[in-house]
C-alpha positions in Angstrom: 3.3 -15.2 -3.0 4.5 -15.4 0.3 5.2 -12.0 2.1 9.0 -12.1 3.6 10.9 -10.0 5.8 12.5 -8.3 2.8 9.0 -7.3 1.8 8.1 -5.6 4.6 11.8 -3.5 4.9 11.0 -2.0 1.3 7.4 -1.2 2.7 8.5 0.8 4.9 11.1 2.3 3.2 9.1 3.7 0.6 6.1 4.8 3.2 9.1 6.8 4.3 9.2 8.7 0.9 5.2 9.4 1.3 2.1 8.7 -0.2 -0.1 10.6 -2.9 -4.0 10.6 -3.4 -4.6 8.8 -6.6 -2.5 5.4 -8.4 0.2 8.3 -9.2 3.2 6.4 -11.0 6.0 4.0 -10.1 8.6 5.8 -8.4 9.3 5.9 -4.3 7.2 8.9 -2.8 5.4 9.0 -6.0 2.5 6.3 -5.5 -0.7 5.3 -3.7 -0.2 3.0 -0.8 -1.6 0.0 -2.8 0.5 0.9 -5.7 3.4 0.8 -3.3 2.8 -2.5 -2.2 2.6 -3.7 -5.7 6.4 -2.1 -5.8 7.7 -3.4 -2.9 6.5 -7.1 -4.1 8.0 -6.4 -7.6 4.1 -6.5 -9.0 3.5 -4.2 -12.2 2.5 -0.7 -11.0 -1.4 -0.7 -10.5 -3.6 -0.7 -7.5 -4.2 -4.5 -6.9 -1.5 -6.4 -4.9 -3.3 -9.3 -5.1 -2.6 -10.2 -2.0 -5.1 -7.8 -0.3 -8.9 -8.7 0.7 -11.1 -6.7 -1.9 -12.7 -5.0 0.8 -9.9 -4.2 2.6 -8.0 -2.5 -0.7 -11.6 -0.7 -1.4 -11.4 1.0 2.5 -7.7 1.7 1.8 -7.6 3.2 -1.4 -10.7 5.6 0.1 -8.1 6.2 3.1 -5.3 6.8 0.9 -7.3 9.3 -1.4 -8.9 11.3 1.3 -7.5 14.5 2.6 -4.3 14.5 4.6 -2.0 17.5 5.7 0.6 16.0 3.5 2.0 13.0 1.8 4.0 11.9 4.7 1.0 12.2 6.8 -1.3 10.3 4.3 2.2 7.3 4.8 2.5 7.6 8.1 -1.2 7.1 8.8 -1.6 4.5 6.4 1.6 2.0 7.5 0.2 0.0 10.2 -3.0 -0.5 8.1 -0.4 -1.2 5.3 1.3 -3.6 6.6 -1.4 -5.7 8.8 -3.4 -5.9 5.3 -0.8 -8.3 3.9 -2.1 -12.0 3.2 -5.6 -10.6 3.5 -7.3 -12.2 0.7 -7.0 -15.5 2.4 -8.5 -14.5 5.3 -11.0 -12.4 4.7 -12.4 -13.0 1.1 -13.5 -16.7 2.2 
């Protein structure tokens, strides 16, 4: 799949909602940050993009899952990491 501009806006729009410790469900503000990638690219709700190195989506979903002062917190720490992680799985899983 490849990752377009229009990916990355609905990223970020749902990091604005927040994050939550654990898969949690399908709806913005609701989800993990791996599960909202899998929104934002129209993927079933889960935990693997598919697009994501397997060792980066281990680190992130400890990240995600560890304690933050609050869910916007746990977003707004995680979006950089979110974003740069894209395409991964080509580069790193070699």
């Amino acid at each position: 799949m490849e990752i377009t501009q229009n990916h990355i806006t609905s990223i970020h729009n749902l990091l604005d909602q927040g994050l939550v410790k654990g898969l949690g469900e399908p709806k913005p503000g609701k989800m993990c940050v791996e599960a909202a990638i899998c929104y934002a690219l129209g993927l079933p709700h889960g935990d693997d993009p598919g697009c994501v190195a397997a060792s980066l989506r281990k680190l992130k979903i400890g990240i995600n899952d560890s304690a933050w002062s609050s869910n916007k917190a746990r977003a707004e720490g995680m979006r950089r990491l979110a974003i740069a992680q894209l395409g991964s799985h080509v580069e790193v899983d070699r």
